[in-house]
N, C-alpha and C positions, 0 to 999 in steps of 0.2 A: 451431432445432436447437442443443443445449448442444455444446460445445466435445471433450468425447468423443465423443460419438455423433460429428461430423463425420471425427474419425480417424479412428476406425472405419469408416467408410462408405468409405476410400480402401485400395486392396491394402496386403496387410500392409507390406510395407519403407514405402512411399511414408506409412502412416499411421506408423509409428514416426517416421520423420524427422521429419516435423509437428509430435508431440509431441514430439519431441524440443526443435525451433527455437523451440519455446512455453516448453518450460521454460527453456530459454536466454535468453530474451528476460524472462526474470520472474524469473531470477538475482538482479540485483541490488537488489531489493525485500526479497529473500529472507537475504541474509547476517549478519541477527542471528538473537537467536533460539536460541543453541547451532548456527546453521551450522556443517558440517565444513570445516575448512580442506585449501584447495585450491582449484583452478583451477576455471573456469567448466565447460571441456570437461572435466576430470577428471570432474566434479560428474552435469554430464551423461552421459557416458560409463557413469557406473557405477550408474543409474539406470535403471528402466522404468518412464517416465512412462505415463498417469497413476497408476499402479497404486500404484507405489512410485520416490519419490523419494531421490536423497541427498542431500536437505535438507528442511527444512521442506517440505510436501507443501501448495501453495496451491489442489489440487483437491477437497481433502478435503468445502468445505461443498456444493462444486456436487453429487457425489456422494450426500452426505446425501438434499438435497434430491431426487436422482432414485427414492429408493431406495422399495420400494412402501410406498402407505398404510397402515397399520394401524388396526383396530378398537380400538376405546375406550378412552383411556389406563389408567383405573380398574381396580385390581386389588387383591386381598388383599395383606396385607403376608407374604411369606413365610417371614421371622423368621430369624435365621442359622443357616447350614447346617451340623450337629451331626452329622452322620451320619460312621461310618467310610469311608474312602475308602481306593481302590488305585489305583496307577499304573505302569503297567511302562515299566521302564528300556531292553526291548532290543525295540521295536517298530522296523520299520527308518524309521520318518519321524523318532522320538526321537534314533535311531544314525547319523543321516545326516551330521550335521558334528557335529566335537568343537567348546562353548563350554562356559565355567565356569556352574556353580549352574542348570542348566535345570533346571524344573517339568515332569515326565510331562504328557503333554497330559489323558492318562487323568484325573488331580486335577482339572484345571481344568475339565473338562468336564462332571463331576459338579457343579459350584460354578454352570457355565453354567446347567445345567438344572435349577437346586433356583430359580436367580433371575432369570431371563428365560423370555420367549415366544419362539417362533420369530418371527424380522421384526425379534426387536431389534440394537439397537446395542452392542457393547461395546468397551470399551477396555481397553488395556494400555500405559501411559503408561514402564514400564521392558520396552520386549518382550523384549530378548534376540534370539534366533533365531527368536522367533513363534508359538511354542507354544500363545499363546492363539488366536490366528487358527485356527491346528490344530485346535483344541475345538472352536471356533464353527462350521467346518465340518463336523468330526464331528460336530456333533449334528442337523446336514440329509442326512449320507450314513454313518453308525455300522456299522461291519464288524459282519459276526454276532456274534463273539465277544462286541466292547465290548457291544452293544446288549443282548445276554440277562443276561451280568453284573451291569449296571444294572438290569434291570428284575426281575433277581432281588433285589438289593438292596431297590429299591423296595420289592415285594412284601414283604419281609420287615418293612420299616420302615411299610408301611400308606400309601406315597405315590406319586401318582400322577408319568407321567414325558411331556412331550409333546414328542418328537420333532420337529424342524424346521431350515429353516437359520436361524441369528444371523448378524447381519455384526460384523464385526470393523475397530476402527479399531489400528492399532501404532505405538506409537513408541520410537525409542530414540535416545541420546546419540551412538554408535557408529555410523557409516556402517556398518563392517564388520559390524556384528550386524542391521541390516538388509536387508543384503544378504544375508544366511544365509535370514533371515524369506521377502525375495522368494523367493528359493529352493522354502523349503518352503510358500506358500503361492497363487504365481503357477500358471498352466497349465504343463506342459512337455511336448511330443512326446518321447515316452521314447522310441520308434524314433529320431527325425531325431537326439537324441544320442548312442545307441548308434553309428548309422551316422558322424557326425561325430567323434567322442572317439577311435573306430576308427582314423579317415579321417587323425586327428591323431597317432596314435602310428605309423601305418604311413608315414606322409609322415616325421615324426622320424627312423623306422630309414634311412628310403631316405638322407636328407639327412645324417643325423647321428648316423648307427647304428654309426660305427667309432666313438664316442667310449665305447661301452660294450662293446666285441668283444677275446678274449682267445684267448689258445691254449690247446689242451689234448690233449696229446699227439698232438700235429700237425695239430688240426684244430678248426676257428675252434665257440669256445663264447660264452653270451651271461654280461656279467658282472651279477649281484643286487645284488650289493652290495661296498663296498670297506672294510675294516678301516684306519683311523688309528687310530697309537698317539701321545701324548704323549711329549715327551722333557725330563727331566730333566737336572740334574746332579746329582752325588755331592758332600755339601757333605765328603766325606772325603779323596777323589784328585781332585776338581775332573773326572773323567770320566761319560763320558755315559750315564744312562739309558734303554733304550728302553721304557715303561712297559711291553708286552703283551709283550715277550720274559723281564722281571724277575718282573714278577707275576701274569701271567695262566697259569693253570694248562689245557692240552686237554684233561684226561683229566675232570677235575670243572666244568672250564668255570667255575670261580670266580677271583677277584680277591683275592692273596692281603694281609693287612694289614702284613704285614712279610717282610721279602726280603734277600737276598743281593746288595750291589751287584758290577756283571760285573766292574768293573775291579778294584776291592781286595778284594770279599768281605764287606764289612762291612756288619752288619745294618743296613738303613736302611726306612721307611715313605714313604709318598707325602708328606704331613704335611710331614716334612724332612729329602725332596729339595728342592730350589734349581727355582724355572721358569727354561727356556730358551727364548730368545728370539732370534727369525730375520726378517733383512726379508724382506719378500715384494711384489713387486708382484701388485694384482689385479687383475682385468679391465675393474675402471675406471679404471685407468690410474696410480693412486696409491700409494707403496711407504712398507708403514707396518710397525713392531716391532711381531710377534705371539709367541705361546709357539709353539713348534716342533712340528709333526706330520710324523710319517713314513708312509705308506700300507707295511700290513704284511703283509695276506692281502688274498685277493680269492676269494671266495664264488659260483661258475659254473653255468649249467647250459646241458647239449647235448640237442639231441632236443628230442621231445614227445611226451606219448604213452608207450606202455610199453617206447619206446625211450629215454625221456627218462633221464640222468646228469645229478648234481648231486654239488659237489665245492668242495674250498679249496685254493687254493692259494696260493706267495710269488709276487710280482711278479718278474716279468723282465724283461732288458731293453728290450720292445717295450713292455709295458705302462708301462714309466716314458717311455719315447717317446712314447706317446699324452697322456698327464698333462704333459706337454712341452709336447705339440701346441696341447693345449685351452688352456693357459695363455699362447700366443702369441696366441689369436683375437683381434679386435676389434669390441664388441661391446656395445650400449650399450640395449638392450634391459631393462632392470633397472632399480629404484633405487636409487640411490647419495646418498642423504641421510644426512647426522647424525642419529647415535640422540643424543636430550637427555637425554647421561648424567647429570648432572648434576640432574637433577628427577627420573632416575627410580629407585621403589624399588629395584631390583635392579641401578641403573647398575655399582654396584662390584663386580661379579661379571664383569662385560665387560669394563669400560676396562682393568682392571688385566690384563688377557689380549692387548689388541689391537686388541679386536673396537670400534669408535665408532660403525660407519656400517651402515646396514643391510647392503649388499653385501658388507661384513666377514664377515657372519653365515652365509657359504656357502663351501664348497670351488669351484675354479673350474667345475667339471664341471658341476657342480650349479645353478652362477649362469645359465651359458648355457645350459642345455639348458632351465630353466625361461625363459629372457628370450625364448628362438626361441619355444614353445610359446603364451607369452604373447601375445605380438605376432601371432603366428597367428590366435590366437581372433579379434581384431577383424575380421581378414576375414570370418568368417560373417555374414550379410547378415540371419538370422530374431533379432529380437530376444530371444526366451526362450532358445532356442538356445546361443545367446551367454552369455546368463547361467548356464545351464547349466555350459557348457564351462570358465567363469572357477569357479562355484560347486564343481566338480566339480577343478580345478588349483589352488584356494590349501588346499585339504587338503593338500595335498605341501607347504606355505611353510617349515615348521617339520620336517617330517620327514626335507626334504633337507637342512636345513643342518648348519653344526657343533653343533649342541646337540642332534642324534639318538642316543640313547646303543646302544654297539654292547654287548646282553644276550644273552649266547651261550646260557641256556637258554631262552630266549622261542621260540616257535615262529615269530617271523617277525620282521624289524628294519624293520618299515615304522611311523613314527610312534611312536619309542621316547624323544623327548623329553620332558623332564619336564614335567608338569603345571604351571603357576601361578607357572611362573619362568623366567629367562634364566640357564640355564646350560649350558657348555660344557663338555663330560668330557673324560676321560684319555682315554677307547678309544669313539672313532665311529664311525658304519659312516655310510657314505657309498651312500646308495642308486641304484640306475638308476631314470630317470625313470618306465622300464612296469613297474617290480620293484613299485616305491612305488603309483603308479596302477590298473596291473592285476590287481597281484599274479602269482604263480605261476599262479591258475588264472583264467583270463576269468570263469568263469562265478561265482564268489565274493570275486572280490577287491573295489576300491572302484569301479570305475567298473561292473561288475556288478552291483554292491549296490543303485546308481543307478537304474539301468537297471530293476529290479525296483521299487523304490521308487515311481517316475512310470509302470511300470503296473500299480501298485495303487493310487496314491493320486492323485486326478486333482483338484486343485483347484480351485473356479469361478472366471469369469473375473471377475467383481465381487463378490464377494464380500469381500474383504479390500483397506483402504487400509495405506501402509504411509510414515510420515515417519520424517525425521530429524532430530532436533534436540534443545532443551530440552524436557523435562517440565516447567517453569517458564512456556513459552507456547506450548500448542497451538496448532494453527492449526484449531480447534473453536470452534463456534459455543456459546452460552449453553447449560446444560441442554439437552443432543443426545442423552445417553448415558443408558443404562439400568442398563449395569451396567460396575463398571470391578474389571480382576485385574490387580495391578500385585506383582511380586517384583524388590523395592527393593534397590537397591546395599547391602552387609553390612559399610557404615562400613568398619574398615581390611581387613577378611579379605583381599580379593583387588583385585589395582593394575591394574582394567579396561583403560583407554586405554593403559597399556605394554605389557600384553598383546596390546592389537590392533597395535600399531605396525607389526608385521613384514606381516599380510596388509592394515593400508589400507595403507604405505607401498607396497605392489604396484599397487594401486589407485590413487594418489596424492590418497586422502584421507582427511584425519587427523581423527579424534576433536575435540573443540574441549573441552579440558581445565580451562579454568576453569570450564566446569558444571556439571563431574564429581562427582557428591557421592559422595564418599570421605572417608576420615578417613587423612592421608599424610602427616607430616612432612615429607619432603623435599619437598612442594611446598609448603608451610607451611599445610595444609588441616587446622584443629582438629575434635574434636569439635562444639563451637562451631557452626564454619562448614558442616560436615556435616548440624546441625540443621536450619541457616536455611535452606539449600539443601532438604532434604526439607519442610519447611515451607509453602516459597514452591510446592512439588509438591504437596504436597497438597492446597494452596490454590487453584490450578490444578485439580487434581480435580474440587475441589468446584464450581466455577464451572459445568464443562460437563456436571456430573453432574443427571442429573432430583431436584427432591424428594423425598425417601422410597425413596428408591432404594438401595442397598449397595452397597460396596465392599471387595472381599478384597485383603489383602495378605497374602502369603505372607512370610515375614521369616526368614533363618537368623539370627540369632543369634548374636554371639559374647562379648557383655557386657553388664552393666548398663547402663553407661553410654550405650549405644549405645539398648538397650532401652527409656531414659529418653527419650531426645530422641524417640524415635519414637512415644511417646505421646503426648509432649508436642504435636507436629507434627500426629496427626489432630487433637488438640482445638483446638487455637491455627485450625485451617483450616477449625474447625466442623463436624467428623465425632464422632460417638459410639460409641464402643466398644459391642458389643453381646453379644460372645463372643471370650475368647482362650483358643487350644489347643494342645498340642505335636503337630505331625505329624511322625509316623514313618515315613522313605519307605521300610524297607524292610519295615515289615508295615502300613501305610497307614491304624495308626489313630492317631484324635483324643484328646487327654485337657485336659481342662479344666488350666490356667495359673496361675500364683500367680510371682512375680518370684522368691524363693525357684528354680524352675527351668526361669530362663527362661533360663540363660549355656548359648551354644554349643547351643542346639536350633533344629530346625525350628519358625519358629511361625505359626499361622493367626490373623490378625486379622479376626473381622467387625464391618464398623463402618455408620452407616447419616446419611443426610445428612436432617436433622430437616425438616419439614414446615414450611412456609411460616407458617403459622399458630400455631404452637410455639413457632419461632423468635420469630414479633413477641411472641406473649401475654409473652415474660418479659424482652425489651427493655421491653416496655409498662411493666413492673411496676416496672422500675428496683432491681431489686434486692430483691423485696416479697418476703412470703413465694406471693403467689398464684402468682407464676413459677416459686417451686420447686416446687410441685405442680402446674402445668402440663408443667414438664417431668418431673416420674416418671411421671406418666401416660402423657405420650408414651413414656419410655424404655419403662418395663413394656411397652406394645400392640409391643415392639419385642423384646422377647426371646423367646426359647422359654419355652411355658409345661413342656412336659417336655424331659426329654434321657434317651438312652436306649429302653429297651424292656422287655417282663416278666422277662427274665432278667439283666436289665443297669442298671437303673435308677439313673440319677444327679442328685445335687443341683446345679441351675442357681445356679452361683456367681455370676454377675450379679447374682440376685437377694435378695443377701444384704443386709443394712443398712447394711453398711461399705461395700463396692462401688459400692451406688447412691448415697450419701454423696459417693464420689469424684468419680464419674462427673458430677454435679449442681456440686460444688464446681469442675470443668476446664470444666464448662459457661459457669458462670458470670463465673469468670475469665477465661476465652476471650473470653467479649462486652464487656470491660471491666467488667463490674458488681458489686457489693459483695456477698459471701458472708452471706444475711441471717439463717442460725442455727448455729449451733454442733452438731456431732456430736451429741449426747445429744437436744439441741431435736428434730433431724431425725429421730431414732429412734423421738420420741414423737408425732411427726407422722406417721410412719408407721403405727404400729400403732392413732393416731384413724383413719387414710384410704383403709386398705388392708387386703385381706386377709393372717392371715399363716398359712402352710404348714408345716410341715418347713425351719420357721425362713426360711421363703423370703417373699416378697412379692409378691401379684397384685392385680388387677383383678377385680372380682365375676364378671366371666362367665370371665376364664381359671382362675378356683375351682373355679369349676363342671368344666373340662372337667381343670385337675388332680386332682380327688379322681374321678372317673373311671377316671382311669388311677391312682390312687393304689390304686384296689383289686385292680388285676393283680398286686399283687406284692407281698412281704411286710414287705421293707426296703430304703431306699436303698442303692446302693453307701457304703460306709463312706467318708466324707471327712476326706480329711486338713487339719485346719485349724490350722495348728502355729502355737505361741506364740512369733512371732519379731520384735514391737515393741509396744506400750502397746496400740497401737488393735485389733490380734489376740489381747493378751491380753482385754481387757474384753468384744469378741466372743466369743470364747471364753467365758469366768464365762458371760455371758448367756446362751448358747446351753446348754452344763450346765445354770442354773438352771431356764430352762423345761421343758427334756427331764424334769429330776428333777419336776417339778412340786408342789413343796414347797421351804419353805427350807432352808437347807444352811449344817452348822456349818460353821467351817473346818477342824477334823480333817476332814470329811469333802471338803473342795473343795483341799485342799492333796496329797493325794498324787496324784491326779490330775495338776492343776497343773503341778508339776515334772515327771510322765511328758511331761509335752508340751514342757514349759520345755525338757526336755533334747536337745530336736530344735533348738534356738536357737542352739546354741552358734558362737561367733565372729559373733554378730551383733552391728551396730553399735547396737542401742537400748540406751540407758539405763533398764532396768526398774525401775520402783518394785516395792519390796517387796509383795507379794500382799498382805499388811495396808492399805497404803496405797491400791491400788487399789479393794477393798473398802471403805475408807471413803469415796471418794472417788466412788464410781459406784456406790453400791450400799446400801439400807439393811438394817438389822436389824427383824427379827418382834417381833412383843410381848413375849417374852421375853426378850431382847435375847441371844439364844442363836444366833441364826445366821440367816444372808444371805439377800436376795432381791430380782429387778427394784421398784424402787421403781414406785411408782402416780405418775401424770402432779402431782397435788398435790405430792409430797414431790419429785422428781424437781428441780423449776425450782428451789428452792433451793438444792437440794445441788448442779446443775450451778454456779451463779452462785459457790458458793464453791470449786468445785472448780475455773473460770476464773482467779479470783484467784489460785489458787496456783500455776494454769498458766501464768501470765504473769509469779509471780516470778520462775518457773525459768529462764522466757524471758529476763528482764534479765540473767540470767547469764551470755548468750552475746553480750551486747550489747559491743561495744566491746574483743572482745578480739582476738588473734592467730592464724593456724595454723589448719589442719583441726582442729574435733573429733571427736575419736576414739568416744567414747560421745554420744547426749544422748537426751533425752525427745522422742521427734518427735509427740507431742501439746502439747509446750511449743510447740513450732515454728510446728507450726498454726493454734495460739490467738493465740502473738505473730504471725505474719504477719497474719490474721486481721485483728486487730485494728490493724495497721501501715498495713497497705491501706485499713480506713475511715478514717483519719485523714490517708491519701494520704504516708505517710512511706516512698515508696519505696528511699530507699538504705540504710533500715535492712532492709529485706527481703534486697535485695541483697549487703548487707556482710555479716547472719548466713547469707545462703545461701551464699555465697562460701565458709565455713567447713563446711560438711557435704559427708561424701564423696559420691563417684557412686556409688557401690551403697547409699547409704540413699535417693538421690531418686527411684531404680528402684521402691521400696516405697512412694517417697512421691508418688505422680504431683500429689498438691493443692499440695502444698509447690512441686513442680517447675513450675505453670504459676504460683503466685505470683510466683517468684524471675525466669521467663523473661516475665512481662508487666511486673512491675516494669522491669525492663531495655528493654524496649519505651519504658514511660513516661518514663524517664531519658535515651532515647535513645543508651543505650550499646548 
């Protein structure tokens, strides 16, 4: 009997402790790895074993291994998934906890079911909140809705769709983000929380219920919420401002930008006013200089029902007695750690306020009422329960504290903190603990929403494992996995592990931040080191990913540079790009990618882990040419032969000659081995060994089933193939010359030319003159009157002298100083190129040193040149 099944076989509490004493006991095996920092018992505590751990999960292979057999590994390769996609945003399992950058389950589920069978395995090596686990089970239990949308899609697109459950492996760096995942992916009695959550706010009022009770014209009201205003000085009379008596307007309920100070009159702005500053002790006992809040309104309601009044009023002297009261308790329920201001992005927004320590970060009211609450929860005895009731209270972490911003025309002040940052305003509201939780109405507020949530969405009890740790070492066995959707941390956008501080520091367990692939200064985490970090993930991937298998990454986006490393990253880990596209998530479609606009989008990477056999034929080769055409063969059986539909038809930019070029060239540098022809050779190799299309390239039977469909429709979607460095211009002439199918003088290929030229502008190539490219890649007709693709005989010359000149150009960047600003990145090419046969890595490195990041965005051949040389140099 395997080691779950034994739990299970014991009553629920008596099999959790089990598991529990199991995980504990295998703790300390477990503490590398991106373990979360903290305690043994924290670790456990916040955990439900076996399902989901908060740490690396060491039940994950026995799992595998129970999980049913499946029918015959052998399958069509199902090529990347091109199809438009939608994803709604306000599904309530999507809507059920706030985290940054979540994927609609809706997207991933379409991506599950275009590339797995029911029975398989998938992963999500960055989960988030677990969104993919969501898909996998959506696609064994699909509400009406999803399920006809799909299969109306299908239908339209001519593909078939089969239904089933996938299991699902999760991980992520973030205790707290895996804990959201358990949430939405474990079983939960939606009754036993209803009746507990209940059971929890009605025990608060009996206990703790005067700490939110007011008066109101003589008769006791419940309080919503409580109005702090900031308080200045006047840098003019050196008197005090109250900020929401100076600038906040009731009638327009706006925040005015300049104002009358009360004591002298004089126009002054928030800007510059003076902060004021007041000791306070707080309820952990430590009295520290904060800026000064005064509570100014207080927000009530009496009744229920159509007897119910709701109303504002100023405090009075009872209600600053209670505010008194709360700030004498004793009471240690809470965390009281050090925030590391000092490492973190937004620390200078806090310290310079007060705020160091997490318990800083709350009014007293708000610290204990959430610390009693807390401590409560561990009394329930059912383990999901429990998590439940914790998953269901750190939605209030942030809403109760000082950084809920008090927005008077918002229709409610529950969770009005700012998104993606620590900061603390002028004018708070300070929420009650069932204002924030229940809301006004039970039956819509958040622990309602819940409550509906878990009984509509009933997740299996095996179905989904869930760790915590590095994407750098799964705790997966070799090639387990079928399919992996991983949406990767967005380099510097957003400072993950600070953001969680405040709900693990409740938990007491923290992020393990040296893992964390970001791009941060303040923790002195470069680009650089952003790369190697997703690299070493990738690489990771690939290990427990099957053969011929795919993997989507979902990417926002927010630079080149960022854009670059993450190319670089599949190739370096032996993934191959097979499709890149921008997704739109608020009309949910795909458009084919070009780096030109890749800054700041959604982007879909599909990439696919080459075949056992593919891989050795071009190690074999050592660098032969038989390896380059082992691997286009493979790439091509790997792309879509069409994209699109009869009203829609678009050109498969993969299969273009530049493209497969690249893709061939990061191949091969990937594996260490020598780049054995030159662009122009490769061109001509192509069009001996392959069919060519509408300028595209296939394989004799994908010919076949493109000019099939090549007859549905009349013309491609129009492609924008803009002239924006040497290698897309010469693409370009080529693509012209064939379409015109005769040669072409240069009056006639020059106005043109510039039409597209003119889409270039501020770009960093250095263009030769269109004379020059023409003589250089391109010969003249018998009349020596105008252009045309040369024939494979005249071709190998005119490349051979057209290298030589590419290599003078090349020395010109040899040995000098500074970024350059313009160059030739076919000069680049050919010298690195040629740097790397002769093994002269640090001239690779010293001219690449000198090219900016937005040209190696363009240049992905250049960029694993420059990142394997560095490898071999050992820097």
């Amino acid at each position: 009997m395997k080691q779950g099944e034994l739990f299970q076989s014991q009553p629920q509490a008596e099999a959790d402790s089990l598991a529990r004493q199991d995980l504990l006991s295998r703790l300390p095996g477990l503490r590398s790895g991106g373990c979360p920092q903290g305690s043994d018992e924290a670790i456990v505590v916040m955990s439900t074993p076996e399902a989901h751990t908060a740490c690396p999960n060491p039940y994950i292979g026995s799992w595998l291994a129970a999980l049913p057999e499946r029918a015959g590994e052998e399958r069509e390769d199902p090529g990347p998934f091109t199809e438009d996609a939608t994803g709604k945003k306000n599904s309530l399992v999507y809507k059920a906890h706030s985290y940054p950058t979540k994927v609609p389950p809706g997207i991933i589920l379409r991506q599950l079911l275009h590339y797995t069978r029911p029975g398989d395995v998938v992963l999500d090596g960055f989960a988030g909140t677990g969104m993919t686990g969501v898909a996998a089970q959506m696609a064994g239990r699909p509400d009406p809705e999803t399920r006809s949308e799909i299969e109306l899609e299908a239908k339209r697109d001519g593909r078939a769709v089969e239904w089933g459950q996938r299991y699902a492996i999760l991980n992520d760096l973030a205790p707290g983000a895996t804990f959201i995942a358990a949430g939405l992916n474990l079983p939960v009695d939606a009754d036993a929380f209803d009746r507990a959550s209940a059971a929890l706010l009605d025990r608060f009022d009996r206990e703790y219920g005067w700490m939110y009770q007011t008066t109101v014209e003589g008769r006791p009201a419940r309080i919503d919420y409580t109005i702090w205003s900031e308080v200045y000085t006047c840098p003019h009379c050196g008197g005090s401002v109250l900020f929401y008596d100076a600038a906040f307007d009731p009638e327009t309920k706006g925040v005015a930008n300049e104002f009358p100070c009360p004591g002298c009159g004089a126009t002054v702005s928030k800007t510059r006013l003076e902060r004021r500053f007041t000791k306070v002790r707080t309820l952990g006992g430590d009295v520290i200089e904060r800026v000064e809040f005064q509570p100014v309104r207080i927000a009530w309601t009496q009744g229920s029902g159509r007897t119910r009044r709701t109303g504002v009023k100023t405090l009075d002297e009872e209600d600053h007695s209670v505010l008194a009261r709360v700030a004498g308790l004793s009471w240690r329920g809470f965390p009281a750690s050090e925030l590391p201001i000092a490492t973190m992005v937004h620390g200078s927004r806090l310290a310079p306020k007060g705020f160091t320590s997490v318990h800083h970060l709350y009014p007293d009211r708000s610290l204990a009422a959430l610390g009693v609450l807390w401590s409560w929860v561990d009394e329930t005895s059912d383990p999901h329960t429990r998590h439940a009731l914790k998953f269901w209270l750190e939605q209030a972490f942030w809403g109760l504290s000082w950084m809920n911003r008090y927005k008077a025309n918002d229709y409610s002040q529950v969770n009005r903190a700012q998104s993606g940052v620590f900061y603390v305003p002028s004018l708070v509201s300070e929420c009650s603990v069932r204002y924030n939780l229940e809301g006004s109405s039970p039956s819509v507020g958040k622990r309602g929403t819940l409550v509906k949530l878990w009984r509509s969405w009933q997740p299996a009890e095996n179905a989904v494992r869930i760790s915590t740790g590095s994407a750098t070492t799964l705790p997966i066995p070799d090639e387990a996995v079928d399919y992996i959707f991983v949406d990767p941390p967005f380099g510097e956008n957003i400072p993950y592990a600070d953001l969680a501080l405040v709900v693990e520091s409740w938990h007491g367990v923290r992020t393990s931040v040296a893992e964390e692939a970001v791009v941060d200064s303040v923790k002195g985490k470069t680009t650089e080191t952003y790369g190697e970090l997703m690299t070493a993930c990738f690489r990771e991937f690939h290990r427990v990913l099957k053969p011929g298998r795919w993997m989507t990454v979902e990417f926002s986006n927010s630079s080149n540079e960022v854009w670059a490393v993450i190319q670089q990253g599949l190739a370096a880990a032996g993934f191959v790009v097979a499709d890149t596209r921008v997704l739109d998530k608020e009309q949910g479609s795909y458009r084919q990618v070009t780096a030109k606009n890749a800054v700041k989008r959604d982007l879909i990477i599909s990439c696919y882990k080459p075949a056992v056999e593919m891989t050795t034929a071009v190690v074999a080769a050592g660098g032969g040419q038989h390896g380059v055409w082992a691997f286009v063969r493979e790439h091509l059986r790997h792309l879509p032969t069409t994209d699109g539909h009869r009203s829609k038809a678009r050109v498969v930019r993969e299969r273009h000659a530049d493209r497969l070029y690249d893709r061939m060239v990061a191949f091969h540098v990937a594996n260490g081995l020598p780049v054995p022809m030159t662009a122009s050779e490769f061109y001509r190799g192509l069009d001996a060994q392959f069919v060519l299309r509408d300028d595209m390239y296939f394989l004799p039977e994908q010919a076949q089933k493109y000019e099939r469909f090549r007859i549905t429709f009349r013309d491609l979607e129009e492609q924008q193939l803009f002239v924006t460095d040497e290698n897309s211009a010469v693409a370009w002439l080529r693509q012209v010359l064939r379409r015109k199918g005769r040669p072409m003088t240069f009056a006639e290929i020059q106005p043109e030319y510039m039409k597209e030229l003119q889409q270039a502008s501020g770009s960093w190539s250095e263009l030769p003159d269109l004379r020059v490219l023409l003589e250089e890649n391109f010969v003249r007709d018998a009349a020596g009157a105008a252009w045309m693709v040369p024939d494979p005989k005249k071709a190998d010359h005119l490349e051979q002298l057209r290298q030589v000149e590419l290599l003078k150009v090349f020395s010109s960047y040899v040995g000098g100083r500074g970024t350059l600003p313009r160059f030739r990145g076919e000069a680049v090419l050919a010298g690195f190129k040629q740097a790397w046969a002769d093994s002269n890595y640090r001239r690779i490195v010293e001219v690449g040193d000198r090219l900016p990041a937005d040209a190696l965005a363009e240049l992905p051949a250049a960029l694993h040149y420059i990142r394997n040389a560095r490898k071999r140099l050992g820097a």
